[in-house]
C-alpha positions as CSV (number, residue, x, y, z in Angstrom):
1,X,-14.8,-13.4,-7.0
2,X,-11.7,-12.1,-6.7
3,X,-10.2,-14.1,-3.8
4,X,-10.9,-17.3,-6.8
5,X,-9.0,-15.1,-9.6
6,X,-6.0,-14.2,-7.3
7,X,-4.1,-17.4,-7.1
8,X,-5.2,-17.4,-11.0
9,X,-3.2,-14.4,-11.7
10,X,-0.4,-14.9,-9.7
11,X,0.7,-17.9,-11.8
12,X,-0.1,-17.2,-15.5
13,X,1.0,-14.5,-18.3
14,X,0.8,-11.1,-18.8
15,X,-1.9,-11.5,-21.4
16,X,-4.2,-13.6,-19.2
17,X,-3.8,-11.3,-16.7
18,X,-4.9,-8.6,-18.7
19,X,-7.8,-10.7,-19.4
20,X,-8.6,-11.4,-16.2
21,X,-8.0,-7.6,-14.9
22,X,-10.3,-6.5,-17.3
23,X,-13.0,-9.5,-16.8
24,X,-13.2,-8.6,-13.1
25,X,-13.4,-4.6,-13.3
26,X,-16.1,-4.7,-15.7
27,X,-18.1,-7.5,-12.5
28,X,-16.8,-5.4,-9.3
29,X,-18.1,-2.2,-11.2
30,X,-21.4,-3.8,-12.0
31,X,-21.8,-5.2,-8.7
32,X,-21.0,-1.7,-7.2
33,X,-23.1,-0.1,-9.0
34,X,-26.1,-2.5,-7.8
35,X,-25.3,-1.4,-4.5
36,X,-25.1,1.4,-4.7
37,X,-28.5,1.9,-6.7
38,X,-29.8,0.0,-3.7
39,X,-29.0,2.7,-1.0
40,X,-29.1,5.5,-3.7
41,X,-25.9,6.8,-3.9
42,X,-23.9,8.3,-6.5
43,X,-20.4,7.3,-7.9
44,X,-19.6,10.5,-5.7
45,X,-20.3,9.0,-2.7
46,X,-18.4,6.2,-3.2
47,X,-15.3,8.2,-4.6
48,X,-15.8,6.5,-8.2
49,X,-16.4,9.9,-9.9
50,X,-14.5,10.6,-12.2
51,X,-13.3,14.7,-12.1
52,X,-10.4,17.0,-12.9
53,X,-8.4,16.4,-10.2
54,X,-8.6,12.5,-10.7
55,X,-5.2,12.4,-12.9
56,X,-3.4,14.7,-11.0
57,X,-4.6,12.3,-7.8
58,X,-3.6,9.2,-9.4
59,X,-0.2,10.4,-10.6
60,X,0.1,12.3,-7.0
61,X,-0.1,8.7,-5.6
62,X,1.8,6.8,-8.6
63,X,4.6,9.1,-6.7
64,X,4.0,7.5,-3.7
65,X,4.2,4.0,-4.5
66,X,6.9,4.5,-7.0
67,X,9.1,5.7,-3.5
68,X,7.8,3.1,-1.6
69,X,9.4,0.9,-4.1
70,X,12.4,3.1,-4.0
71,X,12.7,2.1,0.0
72,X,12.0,-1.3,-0.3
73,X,14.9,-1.8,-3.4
74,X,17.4,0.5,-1.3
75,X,16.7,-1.4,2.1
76,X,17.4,-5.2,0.0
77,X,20.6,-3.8,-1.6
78,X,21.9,-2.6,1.5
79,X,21.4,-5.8,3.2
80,X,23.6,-7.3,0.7
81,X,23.4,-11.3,-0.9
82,X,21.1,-9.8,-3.9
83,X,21.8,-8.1,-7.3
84,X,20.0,-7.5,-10.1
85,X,20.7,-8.7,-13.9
86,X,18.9,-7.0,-16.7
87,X,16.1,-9.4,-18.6
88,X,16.7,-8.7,-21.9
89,X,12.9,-8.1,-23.2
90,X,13.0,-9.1,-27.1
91,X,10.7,-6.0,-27.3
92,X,11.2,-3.5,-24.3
93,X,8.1,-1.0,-25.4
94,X,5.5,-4.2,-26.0
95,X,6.7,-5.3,-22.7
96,X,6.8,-2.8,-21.1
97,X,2.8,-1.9,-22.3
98,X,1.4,-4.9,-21.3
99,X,3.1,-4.8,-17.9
100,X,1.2,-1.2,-17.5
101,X,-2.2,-2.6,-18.4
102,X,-2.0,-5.8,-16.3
103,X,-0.8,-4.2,-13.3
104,X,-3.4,-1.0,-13.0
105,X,-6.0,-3.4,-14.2
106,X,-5.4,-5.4,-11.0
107,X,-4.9,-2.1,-9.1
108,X,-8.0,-1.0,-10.0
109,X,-9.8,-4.1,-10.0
110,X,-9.1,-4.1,-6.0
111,X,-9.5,-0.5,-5.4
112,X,-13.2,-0.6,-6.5
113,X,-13.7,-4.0,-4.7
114,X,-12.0,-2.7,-1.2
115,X,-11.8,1.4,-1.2
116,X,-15.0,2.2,-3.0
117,X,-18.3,1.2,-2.0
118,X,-17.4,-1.4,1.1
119,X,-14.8,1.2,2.8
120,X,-17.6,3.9,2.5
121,X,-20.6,2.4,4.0
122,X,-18.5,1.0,6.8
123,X,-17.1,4.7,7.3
124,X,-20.8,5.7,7.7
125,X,-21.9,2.9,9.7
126,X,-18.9,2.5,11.9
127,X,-16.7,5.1,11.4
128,X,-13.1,5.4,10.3
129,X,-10.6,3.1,12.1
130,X,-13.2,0.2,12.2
131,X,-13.8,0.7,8.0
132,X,-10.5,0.6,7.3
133,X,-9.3,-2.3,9.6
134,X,-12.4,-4.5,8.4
135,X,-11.4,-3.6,4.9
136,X,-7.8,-4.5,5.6
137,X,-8.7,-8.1,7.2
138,X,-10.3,-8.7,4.1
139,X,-8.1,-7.6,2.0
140,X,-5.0,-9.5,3.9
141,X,-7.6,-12.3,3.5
142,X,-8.0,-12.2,-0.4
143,X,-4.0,-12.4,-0.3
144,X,-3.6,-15.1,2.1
145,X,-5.9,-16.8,-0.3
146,X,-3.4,-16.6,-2.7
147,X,-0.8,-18.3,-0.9
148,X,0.8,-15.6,1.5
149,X,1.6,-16.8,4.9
150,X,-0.6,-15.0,7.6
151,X,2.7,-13.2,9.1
152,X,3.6,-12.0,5.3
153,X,-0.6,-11.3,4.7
154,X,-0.5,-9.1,7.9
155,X,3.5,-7.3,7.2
156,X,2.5,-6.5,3.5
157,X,-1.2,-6.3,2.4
158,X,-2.8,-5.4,5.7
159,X,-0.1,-2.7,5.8
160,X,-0.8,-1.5,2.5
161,X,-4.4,-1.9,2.9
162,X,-4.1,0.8,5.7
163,X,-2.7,3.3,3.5
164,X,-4.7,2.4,0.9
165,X,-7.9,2.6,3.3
166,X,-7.0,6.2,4.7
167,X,-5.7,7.4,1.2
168,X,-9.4,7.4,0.0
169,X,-11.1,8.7,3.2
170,X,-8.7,11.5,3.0
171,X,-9.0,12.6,-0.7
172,X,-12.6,11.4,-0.9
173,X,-11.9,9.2,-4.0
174,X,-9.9,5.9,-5.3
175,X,-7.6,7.8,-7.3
176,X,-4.5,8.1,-5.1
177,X,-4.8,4.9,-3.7
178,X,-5.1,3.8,-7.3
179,X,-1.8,5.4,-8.0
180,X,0.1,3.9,-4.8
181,X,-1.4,0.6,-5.9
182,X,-0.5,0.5,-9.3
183,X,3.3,2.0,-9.1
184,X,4.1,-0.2,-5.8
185,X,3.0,-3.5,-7.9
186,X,4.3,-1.8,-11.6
187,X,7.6,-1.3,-9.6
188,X,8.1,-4.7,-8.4
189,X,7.3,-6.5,-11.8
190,X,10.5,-4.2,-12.8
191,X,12.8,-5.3,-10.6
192,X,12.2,-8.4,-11.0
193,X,9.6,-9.3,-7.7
194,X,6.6,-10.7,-9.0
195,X,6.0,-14.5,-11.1
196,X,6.3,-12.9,-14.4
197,X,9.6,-10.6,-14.9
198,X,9.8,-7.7,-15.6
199,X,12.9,-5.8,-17.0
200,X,15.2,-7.1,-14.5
201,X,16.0,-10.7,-12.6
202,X,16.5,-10.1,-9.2
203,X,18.9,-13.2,-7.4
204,X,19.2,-13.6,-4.0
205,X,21.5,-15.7,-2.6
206,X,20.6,-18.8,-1.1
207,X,21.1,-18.7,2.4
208,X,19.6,-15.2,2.8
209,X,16.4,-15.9,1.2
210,X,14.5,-15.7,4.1
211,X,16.2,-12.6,5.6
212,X,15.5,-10.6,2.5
213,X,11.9,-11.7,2.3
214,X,11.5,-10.4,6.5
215,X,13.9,-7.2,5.1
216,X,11.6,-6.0,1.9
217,X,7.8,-6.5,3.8
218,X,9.9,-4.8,7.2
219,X,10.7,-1.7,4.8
220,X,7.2,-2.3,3.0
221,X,5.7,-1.6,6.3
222,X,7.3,1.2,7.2
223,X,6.8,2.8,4.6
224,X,3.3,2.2,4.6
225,X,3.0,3.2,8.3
226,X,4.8,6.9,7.8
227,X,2.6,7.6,4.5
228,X,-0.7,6.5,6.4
229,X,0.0,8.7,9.2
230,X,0.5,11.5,6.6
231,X,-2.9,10.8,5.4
232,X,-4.7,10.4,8.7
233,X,-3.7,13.6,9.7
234,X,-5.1,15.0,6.8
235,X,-8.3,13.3,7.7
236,X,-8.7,14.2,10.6
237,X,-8.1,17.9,9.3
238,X,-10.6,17.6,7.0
239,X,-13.2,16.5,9.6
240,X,-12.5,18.9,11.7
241,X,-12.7,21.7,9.0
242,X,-16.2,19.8,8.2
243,X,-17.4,20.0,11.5
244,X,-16.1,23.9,12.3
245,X,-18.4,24.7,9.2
246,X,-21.5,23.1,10.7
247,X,-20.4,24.9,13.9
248,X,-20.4,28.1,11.7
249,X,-23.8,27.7,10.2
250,X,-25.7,25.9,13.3
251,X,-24.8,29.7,14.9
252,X,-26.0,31.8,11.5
253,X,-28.9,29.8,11.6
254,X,-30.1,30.5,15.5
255,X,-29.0,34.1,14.9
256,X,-31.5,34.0,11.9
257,X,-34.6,32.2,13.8
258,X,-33.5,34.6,17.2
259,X,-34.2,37.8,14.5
260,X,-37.2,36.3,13.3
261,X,-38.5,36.1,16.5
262,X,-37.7,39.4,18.0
């Protein structure tokens, strides 16, 4: 479903992206929901609950994307040929509304079709580098669908997929990896990086096109790579915290049962 509406988005307006977004939440939430009936879980279990912490998450990842952006923008200007002229929105508020709701409806869209359900049960069939890595394929796959070479599919979605991916298993949830999402692809539409613009038009010259496509996924990636890391060390922190508290009551329990006993 969505690897059909993805090359359907990419070339149409705002509005019908909105549309869209919206269409396929409402599906991918059903769906999920079916599956997860099926092995009776609850939206806790596949980090769809919504809780306090969820907004302080989201914004705690909108953050992260919105420097990810930050890197990539500074990386392009640095390399020269490009600069940036400002769009002129006839109405800078409407604009900048709908640009909000198409872009975390497609965020979120993705984030329950990728991070929720499917990255869980992997994690808990497989473990955690074979969840995220099959969820990343996919994910690169839904992209080269939409008309990304396999170099560019593997450089910027499977990256991103990877943080994305080891965002939820660390915090247990969608919500950062909603934020990341949504800022990183808010952030382009404003400067000017995705088919609709945004606020501003970026123009590259000519004869470095293809370098400053190879510059922004190279600083994309690294990015990506350094926050991931971040996150997989909390991970891994939190399993073993998990696993020290087992440890802890495993021995209250035999000390218990040896009482008994005696």
């Amino acid at each position: 479903m969505l690897i059909f509406t993805t090359s359907f988005v990419k070339t149409t307006s705002l509005m019908n992206t909105i549309k869209v977004g919206a269409i396929t939440c409402l599906l991918t939430y059903g769906l999920t929901l079916l599956f997860l009936r099926s092995d009776r879980w609850s939206l806790r279990d596949a980090g769809l609950e919504l809780v306090a912490k969820s907004v302080p998450r989201m914004l705690f990842g909108f953050g992260i994307g919105f420097a990810l952006v930050a890197l990539q923008e500074s990386l392009l200007y640095a390399g020269g040929h490009i600069h940036w002229t400002y769009a002129r929105p006839s109405s800078p508020m409407s604009w900048l509304l709908l640009g909000i709701s198409a872009y975390f409806l497609l965020a979120l869209r993705e984030e329950i079709a990728f991070r929720a359900y499917p990255l869980r049960r992997l994690e808990v069939d497989f473990g955690m580098w074979p969840s995220v890595l099959i969820v990343g394929l996919i994910f690169a796959f839904e992209h080269l669908a939409g008309g990304l070479s396999w170099s560019l599919s593997l450089l910027g979605p499977f990256a991103g997929a990877i943080l994305f991916g080891m965002a939820a298993l660390a915090t247990r949830g969608i919500a950062v990896p909603l934020g990341i999402h949504f800022a990183f692809n808010l952030g382009q539409w404003v400067m000017g990086q995705k088919e609709v613009t945004g606020f501003w038009q970026a123009s590259i010259d000519p004869t470095f096109q293809k370098q400053a496509e190879v510059l922004g996924y190279t600083a994309y990636f690294l990015g990506t790579s350094l926050a991931a890391y971040c996150f997989w060390v909390q991970y891994r922190r939190r399993s073993k915290s998990f696993v020290a508290h087992d440890e802890a009551v495993g021995v209250q329990q035999s000390a218990s049962n040896s009482e008994l006993n005696s």
